[in-house]
N, C-alpha and C positions, 0 to 999 in steps of 0.2 A: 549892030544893036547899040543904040545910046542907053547910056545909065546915069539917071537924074545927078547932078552934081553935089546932090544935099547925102547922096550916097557913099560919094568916095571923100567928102569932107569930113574926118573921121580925127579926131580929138584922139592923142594917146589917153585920154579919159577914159575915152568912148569904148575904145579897142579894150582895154583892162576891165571895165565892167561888164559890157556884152562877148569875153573871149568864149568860144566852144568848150571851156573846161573850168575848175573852179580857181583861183588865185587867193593864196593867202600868207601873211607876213605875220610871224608868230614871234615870241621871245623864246629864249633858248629854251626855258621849262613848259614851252606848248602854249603859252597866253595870247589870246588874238592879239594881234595890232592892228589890223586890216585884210579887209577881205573884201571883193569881188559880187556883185548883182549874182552871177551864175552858180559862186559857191551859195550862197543865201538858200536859191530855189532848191538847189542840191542836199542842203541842210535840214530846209524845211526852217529856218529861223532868220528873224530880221537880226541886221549886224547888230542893233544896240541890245541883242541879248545875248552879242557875241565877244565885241571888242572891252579889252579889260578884264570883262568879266568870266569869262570860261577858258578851258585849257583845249586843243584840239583834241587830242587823249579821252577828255570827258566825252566827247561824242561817237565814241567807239563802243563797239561790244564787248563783254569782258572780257574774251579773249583777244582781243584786240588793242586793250587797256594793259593786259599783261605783257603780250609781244609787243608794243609799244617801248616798253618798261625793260625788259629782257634784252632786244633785237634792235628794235629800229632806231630806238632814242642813243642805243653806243654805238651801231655802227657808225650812226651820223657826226658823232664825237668824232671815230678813227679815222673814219675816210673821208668826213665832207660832202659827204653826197651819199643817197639811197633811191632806186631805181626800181620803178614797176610792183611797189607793196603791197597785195592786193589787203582790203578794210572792208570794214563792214560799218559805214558810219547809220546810226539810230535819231530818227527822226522825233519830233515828240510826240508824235501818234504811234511811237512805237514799229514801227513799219522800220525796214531797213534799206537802204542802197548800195549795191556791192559797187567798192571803189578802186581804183589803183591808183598811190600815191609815188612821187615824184618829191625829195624834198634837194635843197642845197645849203650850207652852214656857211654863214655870212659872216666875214672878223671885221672888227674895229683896226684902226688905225694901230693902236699898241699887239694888234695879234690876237686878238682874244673873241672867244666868239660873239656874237654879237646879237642877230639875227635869223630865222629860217623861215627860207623862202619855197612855198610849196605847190605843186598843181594836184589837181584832184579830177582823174577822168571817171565817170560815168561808166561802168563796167558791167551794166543790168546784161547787154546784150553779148559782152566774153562770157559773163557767168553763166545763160543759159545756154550758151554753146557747148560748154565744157561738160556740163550737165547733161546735154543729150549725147555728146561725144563718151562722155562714161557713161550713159545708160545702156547704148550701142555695144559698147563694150562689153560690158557685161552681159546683156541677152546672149553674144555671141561665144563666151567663154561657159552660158552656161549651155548653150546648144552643143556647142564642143565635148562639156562633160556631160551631157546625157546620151551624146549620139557615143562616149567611148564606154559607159558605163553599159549601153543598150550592147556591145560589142563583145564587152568582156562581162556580161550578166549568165547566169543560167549553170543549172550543174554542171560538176567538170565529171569526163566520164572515167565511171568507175568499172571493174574486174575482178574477179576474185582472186586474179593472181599479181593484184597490181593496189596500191593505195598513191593517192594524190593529191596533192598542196600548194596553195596557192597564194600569194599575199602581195597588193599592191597598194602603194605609200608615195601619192602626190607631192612633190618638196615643198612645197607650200600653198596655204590654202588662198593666199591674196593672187598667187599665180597664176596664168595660164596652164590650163590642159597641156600635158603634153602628149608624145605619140609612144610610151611603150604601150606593148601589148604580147599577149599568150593564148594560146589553143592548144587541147590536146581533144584528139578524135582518134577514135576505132578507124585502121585501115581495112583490118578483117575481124572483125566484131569476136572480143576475147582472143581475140593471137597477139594483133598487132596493132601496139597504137603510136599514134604520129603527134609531138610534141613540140612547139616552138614557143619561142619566145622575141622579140623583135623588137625594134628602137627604131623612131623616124624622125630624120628633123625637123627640128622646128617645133612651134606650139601653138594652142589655139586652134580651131577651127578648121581649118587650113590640116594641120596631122592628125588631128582624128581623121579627117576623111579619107586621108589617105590611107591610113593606118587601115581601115576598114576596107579600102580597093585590094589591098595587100593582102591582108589575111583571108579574103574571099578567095582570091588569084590562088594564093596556097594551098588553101583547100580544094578547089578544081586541082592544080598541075599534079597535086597527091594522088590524086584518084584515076593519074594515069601510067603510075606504075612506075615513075621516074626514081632513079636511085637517088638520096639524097644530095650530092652534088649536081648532079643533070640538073635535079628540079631547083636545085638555086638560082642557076643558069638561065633558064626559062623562067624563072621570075624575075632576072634583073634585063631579063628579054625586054618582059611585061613593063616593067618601070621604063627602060628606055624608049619605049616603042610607044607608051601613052605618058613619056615625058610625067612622070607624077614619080616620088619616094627614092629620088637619086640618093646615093651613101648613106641610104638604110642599112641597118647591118639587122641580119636574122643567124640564130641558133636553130636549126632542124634535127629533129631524130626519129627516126624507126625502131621501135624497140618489139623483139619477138618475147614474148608475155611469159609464154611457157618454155624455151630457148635460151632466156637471159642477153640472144644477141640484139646488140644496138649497134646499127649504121647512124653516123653522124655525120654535119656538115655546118660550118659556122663562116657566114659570111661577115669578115669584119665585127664580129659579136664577140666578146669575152668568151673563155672557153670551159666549157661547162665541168663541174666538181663531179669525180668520183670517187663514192666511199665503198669498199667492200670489206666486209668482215677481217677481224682483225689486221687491217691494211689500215696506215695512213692517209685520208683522203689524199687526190693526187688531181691534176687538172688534165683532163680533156685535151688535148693540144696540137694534135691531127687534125687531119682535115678541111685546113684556112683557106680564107681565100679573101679579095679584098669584096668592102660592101657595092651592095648593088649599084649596077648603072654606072660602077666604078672603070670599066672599060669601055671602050667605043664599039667593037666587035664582039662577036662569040667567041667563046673561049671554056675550055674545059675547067671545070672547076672541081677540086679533088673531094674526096670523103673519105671515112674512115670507120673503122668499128672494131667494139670493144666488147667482154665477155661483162657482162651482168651477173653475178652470182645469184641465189637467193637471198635473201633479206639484204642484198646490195640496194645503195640508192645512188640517184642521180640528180644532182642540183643545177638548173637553169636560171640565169637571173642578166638582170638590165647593167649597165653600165653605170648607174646609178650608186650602185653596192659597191662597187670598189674605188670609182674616180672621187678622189677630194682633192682641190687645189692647194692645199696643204702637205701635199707628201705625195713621194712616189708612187705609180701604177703598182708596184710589186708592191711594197709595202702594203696595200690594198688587198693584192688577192693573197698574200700571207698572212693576216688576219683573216681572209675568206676561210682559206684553208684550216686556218685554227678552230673558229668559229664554228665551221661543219664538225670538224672531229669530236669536240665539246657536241656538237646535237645530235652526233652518229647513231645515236639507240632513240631517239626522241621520233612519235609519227612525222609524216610530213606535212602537214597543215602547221605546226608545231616548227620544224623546221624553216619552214618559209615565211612566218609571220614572227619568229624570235629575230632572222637575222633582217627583214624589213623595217622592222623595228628599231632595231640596233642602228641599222645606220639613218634611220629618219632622225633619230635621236644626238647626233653627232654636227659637230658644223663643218664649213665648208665647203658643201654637195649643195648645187643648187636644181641639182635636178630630181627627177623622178626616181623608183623605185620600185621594182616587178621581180619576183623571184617564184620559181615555181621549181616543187621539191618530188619527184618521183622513188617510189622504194618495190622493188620485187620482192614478192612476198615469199618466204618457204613454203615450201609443199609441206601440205599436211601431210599427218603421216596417221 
């Protein structure tokens, strides 16, 4: 292919005025000195109502006038350079072009600054990328929190020999979904009901759904008579075997209503509070075993159980409650423990939404928070 010669005959003139971006040569407080055919178009102004006369600053938004003034204008002092600034320069139709600016600080001969030399790219087509890339975003964080809300919605069930509480505390609301979650269901409708609570990696979209594979899966393997560790077992079956909810860690319990007895089993999950009448709460702490999908093979995984008094309660909760990067694990659940003792006579709705609270309230914890509070009732009398 030939290409006319009047084409590649190009004038550094030429190249500076027609470049793909805008060019402009300012004094040190922002004043034109020169500027670029392409800056112009970009502007919306011809030079001679630029050179001299205006400062580059002036054609910015005012937030843009401010961080100019704050940001840009000293880091270009310290470092000599500033990179990829995204602007919003204002044309005088009022209309805006989203910019990213490029500058460099130019010295005289004695050292002193002198000069700055700038590019101005055209950023209308980053900006509405970014724009659909967080719009994307967001539908999917909010399908995430409807599909976990849809999950964890609907009464918790209740017994006359049993009260129930429940309280969950997102770690922030700019954040992604994450995956804890809880159920509690009748195994035999007023004897015995079956209680978890559960944690799954990751957030967003992605652990709810999983979250939801999971606690479905739990609810089937319940209904086949499995003792609480078998049925952990057969759940991290389920996880390995459709590859979904690896080192998820789940708390399960059986608790017989009228019996007080409770079989337990904690995979990898914080180990559930118990308070019983004039006792110092105390932790759960049989039963372990690592989280799901944490082995290759099958493998027996232990349980345990513990006597329920009357007016005894049982505290389930996420890992949320006790990890802060800020201090040790133990330290954590030794304020658990304090915390229950202090709510030991309080219902359990009361319970589970004082100590969710507490630690939403606290920094540190960038995670979620799920805690669910059970209390066997005394018999009347």
């Amino acid at each position: 292919m030939t290409i006319p010669a009047a084409l590649l005959d190009e004038s550094a003139e030429d190249l500076f005025e027609t470049a793909p971006c805008g060019y402009l040569t300012t004094a040190v407080d922002g004043r034109f000195l020169r500027v670029n055919r392409t800056f112009e178009e970009m502007a919306g102004r011809e030079r001679e109502d630029l050179l001299g006369k205006r400062r580059f600053q002036d054609l910015l938004t005012v937030g843009g006038r401010i961080y100019h003034e704050t940001h840009l204008a000293p880091l270009l002092r310290m470092q000599g350079s500033v990179r990829e600034i995204a602007v919003d320069l204002v044309r005088p139709d009022g209309s805006r072009l989203p910019a990213l600016v490029n500058s460099v600080l130019r010295y005289d001969e004695a050292g002193r600054p002198a000069v700055i030399r700038t590019t101005v790219f055209d950023a209308t087509d980053r900006r509405r990328y970014e724009q659909e890339l967080l719009h994307a975003r967001r539908r999917e964080q909010e399908v995430a929190l409807e599909l976990q809300r849809s999950l964890l919605a609907g009464a918790l069930t209740e017994g006359e020999g049993l009260e129930l509480g429940v309280a969950y505390h997102p770690a922030d609301k700019g954040l992604e979904v994450g995956g804890d979650w809880y159920d509690a269901f009748w195994l035999v409708p007023e004897e015995t009901i079956a209680v978890v609570v559960g944690d799954v990696v990751g957030r967003g979209l992605a652990a709810a759904a999983t979250m939801g594979q999971l606690r479905s899966a739990l609810r089937a393997l319940a209904s086949t008579g499995f003792e609480p560790g078998a049925l952990l077992e057969a759940l991290s079956e389920f996880s390995r075997r459709h590859e979904l909810g690896q080192m998820a860690t789940v708390a399960y319990a059986e608790i017989d209503v009228r019996l007080g007895l409770m079989r337990y089993a904690c995979a990898g999950h914080p180990p559930p509070v118990v308070v019983e009448p004039a006792k110092p709460a105390r932790l759960a702490s049989d039963g372990r075993s690592p989280p799901l999908d944490a082995y290759s093979f099958w493998t027996d995984r232990p349980d345990a159980s513990l006597q329920l008094p009357p007016g005894g309660m049982v505290v389930f909760y996420s890992d949320g409650l006790i990890e802060r990067s800020d201090r040790p694990l133990q330290a954590g659940l030794d304020e658990l423990l304090a915390s229950v003792d202090e709510l030991r006579d309080a219902r359990p709705d009361t319970v589970a939404s004082s100590l969710a609270q507490a630690a939403a309230g606290t920094t540190g914890s960038p995670d979620d928070v799920c805690v669910l509070a059970l209390r066997r009732r005394p018999a009347r009398t």
